[in-house]
C-alpha positions as CSV (number, residue, x, y, z in Angstrom):
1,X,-6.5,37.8,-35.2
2,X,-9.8,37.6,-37.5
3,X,-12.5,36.3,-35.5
4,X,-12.1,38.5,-32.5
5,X,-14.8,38.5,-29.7
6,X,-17.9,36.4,-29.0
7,X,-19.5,34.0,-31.1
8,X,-22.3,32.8,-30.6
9,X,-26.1,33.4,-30.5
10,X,-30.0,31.5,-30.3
11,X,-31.0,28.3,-31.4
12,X,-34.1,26.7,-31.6
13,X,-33.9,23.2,-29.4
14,X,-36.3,20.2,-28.4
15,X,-34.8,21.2,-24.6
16,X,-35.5,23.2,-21.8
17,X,-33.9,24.9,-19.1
18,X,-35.5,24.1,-15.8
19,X,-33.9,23.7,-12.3
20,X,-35.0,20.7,-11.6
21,X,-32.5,19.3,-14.1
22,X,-29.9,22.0,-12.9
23,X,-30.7,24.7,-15.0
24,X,-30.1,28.5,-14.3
25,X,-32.6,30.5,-12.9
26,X,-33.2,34.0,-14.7
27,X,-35.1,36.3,-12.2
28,X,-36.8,39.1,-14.2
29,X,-38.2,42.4,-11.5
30,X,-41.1,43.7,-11.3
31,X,-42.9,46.4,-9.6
32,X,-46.1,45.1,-9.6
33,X,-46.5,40.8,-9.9
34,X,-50.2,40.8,-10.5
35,X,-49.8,42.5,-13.8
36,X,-46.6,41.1,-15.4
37,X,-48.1,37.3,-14.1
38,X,-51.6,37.9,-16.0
39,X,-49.0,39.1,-18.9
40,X,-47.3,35.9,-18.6
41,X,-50.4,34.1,-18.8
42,X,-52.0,35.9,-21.6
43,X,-49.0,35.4,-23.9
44,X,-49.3,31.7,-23.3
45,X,-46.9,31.2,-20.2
46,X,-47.5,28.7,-16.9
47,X,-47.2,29.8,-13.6
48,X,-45.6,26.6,-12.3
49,X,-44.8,28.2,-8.6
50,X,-47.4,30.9,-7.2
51,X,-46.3,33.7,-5.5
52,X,-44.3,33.1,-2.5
53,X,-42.6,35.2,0.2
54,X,-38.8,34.7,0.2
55,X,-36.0,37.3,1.8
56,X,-36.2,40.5,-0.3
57,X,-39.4,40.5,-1.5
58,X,-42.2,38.2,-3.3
59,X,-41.6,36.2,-6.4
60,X,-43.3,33.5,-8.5
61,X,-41.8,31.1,-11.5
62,X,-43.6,30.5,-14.2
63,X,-42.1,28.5,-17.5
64,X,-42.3,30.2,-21.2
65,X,-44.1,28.3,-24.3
66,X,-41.2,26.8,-24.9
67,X,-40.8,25.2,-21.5
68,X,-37.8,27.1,-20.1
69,X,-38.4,28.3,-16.4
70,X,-37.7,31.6,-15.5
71,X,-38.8,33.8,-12.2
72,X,-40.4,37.2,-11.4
73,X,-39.4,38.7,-8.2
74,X,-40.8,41.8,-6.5
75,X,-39.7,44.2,-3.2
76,X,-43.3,45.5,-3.1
């Protein structure tokens, strides 16, 4: 066998994961949301749902320059 393993990798696309069209949600942690959201911000991301209360903690979702959503969670 010559092409053992997993192949595969990034691509640059025109679309965007979002869960509104049934797209995974990544869920990054962080110890302190204030901070890593005004990160987020600064480097050109959207907060697109504001910090919310949920079972386990606080998280908020923002989506990346490219339009793919992601989350930030915290137990603090």
């Amino acid at each position: 066998m010559s092409d053992k393993g997993i192949v595969g990798g990034f691509y640059q696309s025109e679309l965007a994961s979002v869960t509104a069209n049934g797209g995974a949600l990544l869920v990054f942690y962080s110890p302190d949301l204030a901070t890593t959201q005004q990160r987020i911000e600064a480097n050109g991301g959207n907060i697109i749902k504001p910090v919310f209360d949920f079972p386990g903690g606080k998280r908020f979702h923002f989506t990346e320059p490219s339009g793919n959503e992601f989350a930030v969670w915290s137990d603090k």
